[in-house]
MILUMMAR-369150 format. One line per 10 residues: number of its first residue (from 1); for each residue x, y, z of N, C-alpha, C. Coordinates in steps of 0.2 Angstrom, whole numbers, plus 5000, padded with zeros to 4 digits. Example, Ala and Ser with C-alpha at 12.3 -4.5 7.8 and 13.67 -1.06 7.14 Angstrom:
BEGIN
1 = 5066:4972:5039:5062:4978:5039:5066:4984:5039 ~ 5064:4989:5035:5068:4995:5036:5064:5000:5039
This chain:
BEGIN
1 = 5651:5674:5684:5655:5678:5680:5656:5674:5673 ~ 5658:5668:5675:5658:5664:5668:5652:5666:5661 ~ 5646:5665:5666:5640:5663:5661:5640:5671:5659 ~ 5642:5676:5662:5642:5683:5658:5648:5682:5653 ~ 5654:5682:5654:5657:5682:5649:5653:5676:5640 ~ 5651:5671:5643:5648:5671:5639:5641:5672:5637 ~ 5641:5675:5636:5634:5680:5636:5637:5685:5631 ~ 5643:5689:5634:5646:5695:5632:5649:5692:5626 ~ 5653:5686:5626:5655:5684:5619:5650:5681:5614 ~ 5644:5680:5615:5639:5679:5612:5638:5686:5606
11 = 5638:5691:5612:5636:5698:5610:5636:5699:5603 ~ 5645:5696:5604:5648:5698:5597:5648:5696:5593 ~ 5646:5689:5591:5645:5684:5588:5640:5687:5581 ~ 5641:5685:5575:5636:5686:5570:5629:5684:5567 ~ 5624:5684:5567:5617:5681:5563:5619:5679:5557 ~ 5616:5674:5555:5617:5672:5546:5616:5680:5542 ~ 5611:5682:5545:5607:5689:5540:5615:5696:5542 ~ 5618:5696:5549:5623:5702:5548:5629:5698:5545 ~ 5631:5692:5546:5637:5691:5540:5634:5691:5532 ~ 5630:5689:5532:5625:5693:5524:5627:5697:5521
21 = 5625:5701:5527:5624:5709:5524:5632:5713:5526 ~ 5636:5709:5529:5644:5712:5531:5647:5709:5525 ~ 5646:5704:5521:5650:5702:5515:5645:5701:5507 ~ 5641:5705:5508:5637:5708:5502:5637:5702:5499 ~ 5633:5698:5504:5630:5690:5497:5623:5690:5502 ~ 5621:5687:5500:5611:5683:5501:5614:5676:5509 ~ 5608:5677:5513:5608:5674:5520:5607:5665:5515 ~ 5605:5664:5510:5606:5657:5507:5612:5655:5506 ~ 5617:5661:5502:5623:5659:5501:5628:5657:5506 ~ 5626:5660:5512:5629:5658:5519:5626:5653:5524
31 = 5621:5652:5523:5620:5645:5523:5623:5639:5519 ~ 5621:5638:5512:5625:5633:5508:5632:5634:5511 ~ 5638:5638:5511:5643:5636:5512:5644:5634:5518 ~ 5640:5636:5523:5640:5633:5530:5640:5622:5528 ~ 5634:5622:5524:5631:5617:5526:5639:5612:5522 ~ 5642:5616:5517:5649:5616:5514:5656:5614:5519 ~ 5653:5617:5522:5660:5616:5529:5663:5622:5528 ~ 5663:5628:5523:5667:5633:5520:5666:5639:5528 ~ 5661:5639:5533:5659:5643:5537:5660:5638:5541 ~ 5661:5641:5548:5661:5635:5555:5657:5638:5560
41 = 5648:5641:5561:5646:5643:5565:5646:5641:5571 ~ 5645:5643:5578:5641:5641:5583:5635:5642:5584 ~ 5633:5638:5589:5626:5639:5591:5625:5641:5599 ~ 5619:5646:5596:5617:5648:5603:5614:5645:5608 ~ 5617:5643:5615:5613:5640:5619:5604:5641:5619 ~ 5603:5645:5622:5597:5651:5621:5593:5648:5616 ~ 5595:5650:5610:5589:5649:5605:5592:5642:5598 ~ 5596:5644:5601:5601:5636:5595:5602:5640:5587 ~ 5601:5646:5588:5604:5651:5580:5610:5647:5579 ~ 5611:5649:5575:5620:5650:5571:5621:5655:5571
51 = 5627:5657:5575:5631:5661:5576:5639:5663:5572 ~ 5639:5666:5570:5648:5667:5567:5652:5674:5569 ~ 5658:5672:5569:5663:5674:5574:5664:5680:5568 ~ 5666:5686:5570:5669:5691:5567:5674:5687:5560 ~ 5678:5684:5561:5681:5683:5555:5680:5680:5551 ~ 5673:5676:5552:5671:5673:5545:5667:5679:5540 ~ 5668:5686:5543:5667:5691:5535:5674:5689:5532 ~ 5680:5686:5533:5686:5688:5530:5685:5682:5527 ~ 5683:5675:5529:5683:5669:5527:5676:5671:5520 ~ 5673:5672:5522:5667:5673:5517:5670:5676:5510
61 = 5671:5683:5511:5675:5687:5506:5682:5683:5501 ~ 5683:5680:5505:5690:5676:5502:5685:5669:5497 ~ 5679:5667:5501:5676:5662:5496:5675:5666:5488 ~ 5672:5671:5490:5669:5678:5483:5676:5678:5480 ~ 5681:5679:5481:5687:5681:5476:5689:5673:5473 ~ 5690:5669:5477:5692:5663:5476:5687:5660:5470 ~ 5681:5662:5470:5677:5660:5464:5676:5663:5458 ~ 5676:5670:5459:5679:5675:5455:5683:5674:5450 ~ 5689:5670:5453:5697:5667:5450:5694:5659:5446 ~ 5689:5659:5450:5686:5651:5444:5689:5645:5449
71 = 5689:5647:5455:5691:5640:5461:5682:5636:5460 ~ 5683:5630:5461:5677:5627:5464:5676:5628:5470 ~ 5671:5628:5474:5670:5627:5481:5674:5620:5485 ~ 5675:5616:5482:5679:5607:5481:5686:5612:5486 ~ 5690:5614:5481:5696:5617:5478:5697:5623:5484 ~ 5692:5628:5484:5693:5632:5491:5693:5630:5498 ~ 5689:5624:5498:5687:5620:5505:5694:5617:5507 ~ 5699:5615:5501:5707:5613:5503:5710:5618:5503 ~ 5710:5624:5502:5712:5629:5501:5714:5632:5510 ~ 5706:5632:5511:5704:5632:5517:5709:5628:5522
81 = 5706:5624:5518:5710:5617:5526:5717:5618:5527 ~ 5721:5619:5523:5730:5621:5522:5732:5627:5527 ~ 5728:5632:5524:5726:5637:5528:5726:5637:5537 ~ 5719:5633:5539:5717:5630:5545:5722:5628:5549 ~ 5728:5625:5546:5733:5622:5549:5741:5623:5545 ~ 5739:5628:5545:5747:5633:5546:5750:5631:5540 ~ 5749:5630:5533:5752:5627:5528:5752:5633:5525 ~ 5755:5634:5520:5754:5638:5513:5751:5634:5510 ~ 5744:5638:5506:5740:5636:5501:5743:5637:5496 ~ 5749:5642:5496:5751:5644:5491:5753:5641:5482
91 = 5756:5634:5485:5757:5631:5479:5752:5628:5474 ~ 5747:5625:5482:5740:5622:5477:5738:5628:5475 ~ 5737:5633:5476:5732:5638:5472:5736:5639:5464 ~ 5743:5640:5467:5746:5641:5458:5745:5634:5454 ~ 5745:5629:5458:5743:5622:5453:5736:5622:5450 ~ 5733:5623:5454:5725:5622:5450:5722:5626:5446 ~ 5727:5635:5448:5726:5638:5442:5729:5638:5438 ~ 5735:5635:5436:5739:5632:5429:5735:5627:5426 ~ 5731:5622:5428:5728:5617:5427:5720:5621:5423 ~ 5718:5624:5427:5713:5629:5427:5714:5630:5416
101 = 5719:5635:5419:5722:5637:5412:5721:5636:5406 ~ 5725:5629:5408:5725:5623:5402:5722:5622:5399 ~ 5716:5619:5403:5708:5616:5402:5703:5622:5402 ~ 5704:5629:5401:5701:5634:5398:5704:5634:5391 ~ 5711:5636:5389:5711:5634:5385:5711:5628:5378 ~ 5710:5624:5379:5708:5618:5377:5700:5620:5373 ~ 5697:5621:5381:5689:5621:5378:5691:5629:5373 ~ 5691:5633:5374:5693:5637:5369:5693:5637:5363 ~ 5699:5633:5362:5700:5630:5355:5694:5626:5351 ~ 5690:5619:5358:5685:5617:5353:5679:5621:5353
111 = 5678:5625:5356:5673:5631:5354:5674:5634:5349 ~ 5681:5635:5348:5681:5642:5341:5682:5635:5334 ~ 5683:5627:5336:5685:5624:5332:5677:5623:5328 ~ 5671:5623:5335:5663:5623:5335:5660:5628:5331 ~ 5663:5635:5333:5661:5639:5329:5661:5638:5322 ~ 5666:5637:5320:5670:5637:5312:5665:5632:5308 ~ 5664:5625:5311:5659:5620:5310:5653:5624:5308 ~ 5651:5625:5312:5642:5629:5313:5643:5632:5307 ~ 5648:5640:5307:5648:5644:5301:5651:5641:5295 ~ 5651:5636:5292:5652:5633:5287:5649:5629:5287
121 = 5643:5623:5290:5635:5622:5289:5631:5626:5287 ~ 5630:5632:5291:5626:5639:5288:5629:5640:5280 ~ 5635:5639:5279:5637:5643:5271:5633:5638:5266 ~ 5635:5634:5268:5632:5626:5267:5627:5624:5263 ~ 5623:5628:5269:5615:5624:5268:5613:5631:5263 ~ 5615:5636:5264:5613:5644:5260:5610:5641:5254 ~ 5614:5634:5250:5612:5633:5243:5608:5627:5244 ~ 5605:5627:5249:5601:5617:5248:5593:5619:5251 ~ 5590:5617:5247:5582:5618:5249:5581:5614:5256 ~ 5573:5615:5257:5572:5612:5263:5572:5605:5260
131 = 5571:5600:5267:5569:5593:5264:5564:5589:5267 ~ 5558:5585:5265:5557:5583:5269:5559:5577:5271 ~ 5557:5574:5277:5557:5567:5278:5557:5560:5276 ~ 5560:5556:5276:5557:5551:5267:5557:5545:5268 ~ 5558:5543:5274:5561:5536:5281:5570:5536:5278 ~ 5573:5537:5275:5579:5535:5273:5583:5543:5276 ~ 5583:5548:5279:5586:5554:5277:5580:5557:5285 ~ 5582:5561:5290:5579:5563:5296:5577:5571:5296 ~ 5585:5574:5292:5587:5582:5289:5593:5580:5287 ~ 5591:5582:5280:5598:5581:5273:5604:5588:5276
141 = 5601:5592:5280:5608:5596:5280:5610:5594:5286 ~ 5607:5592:5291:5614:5591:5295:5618:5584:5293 ~ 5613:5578:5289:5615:5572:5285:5620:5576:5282 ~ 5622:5580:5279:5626:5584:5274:5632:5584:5276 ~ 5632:5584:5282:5639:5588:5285:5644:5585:5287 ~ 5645:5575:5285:5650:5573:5286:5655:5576:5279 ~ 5654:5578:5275:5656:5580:5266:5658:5586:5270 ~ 5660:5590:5276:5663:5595:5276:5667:5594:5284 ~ 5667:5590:5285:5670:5586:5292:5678:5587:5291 ~ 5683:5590:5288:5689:5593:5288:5694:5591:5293
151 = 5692:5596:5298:5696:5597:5305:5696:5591:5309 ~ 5692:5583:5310:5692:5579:5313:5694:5573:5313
């Protein structure tokens, strides 16, 4: 009776290819996060597959939103583990996404500070012929550009 109940609990158990296809990603993506720790399959006696329990669709989908939101995998795998053991993730999630923030904005600033550089090189150069090479000078226009260095 044992070995049928397991047998019967087998039944229900998941393939890499139907949790796949239950959480709309690719049989690789379920893989890597296995190999991640982010999955926790079993293996079939039988044939040694990996098997996943009905609720790693909710686990899986929860990776898809969490990266969505710009979590790392690093960053979801604690997420995870808090979770695992009865903690609220809660506050780590609001801190990494405060931090998250920050440091999106920041780069923000030096991209649009990059932009402004680029398009005022471009104005730049509108007036300077080509040049060639002369051993003293490699490209006189980007040579050029500390004469417009401003912002740093």
């Amino acid at each position: 009776m044992n070995k049928e109940n397991n047998a019967f609990d087998l039944r229900k158990m998941l393939t890499v290819t139907e949790l796949a296809r239950r959480s709309d990603t690719t049989q690789h993506t379920v893989r890597y996060y296995t190999r991640m720790g982010l999955l926790r399959p079993t293996r079939d006696p039988n044939n040694d597959y990996r098997l996943y329990h009905a609720h790693e669709v909710k686990w899986l989908r929860f990776v898809q939103q969490a990266k969505h939101l710009g979590y790392t995998l690093s960053e979801i795998r604690e997420i995870m583990h808090d979770a695992d053991h009865k903690l609220s993730p809660c506050p780590r999630v609001r801190e990494i996404l405060q931090c998250r923030i920050k440091e999106n904005r920041q780069k923000l600033d030096e991209m649009l500070e990059l932009q402004q550089r680029m398009e005022n090189a471009l104005i730049k150069w509108k007036e300077m012929p080509n040049g060639i090479p002369d051993g003293n000078s490699v490209c006189h226009l980007i040579e050029s550009i500390s004469s417009i260095r401003t912002n740093e």
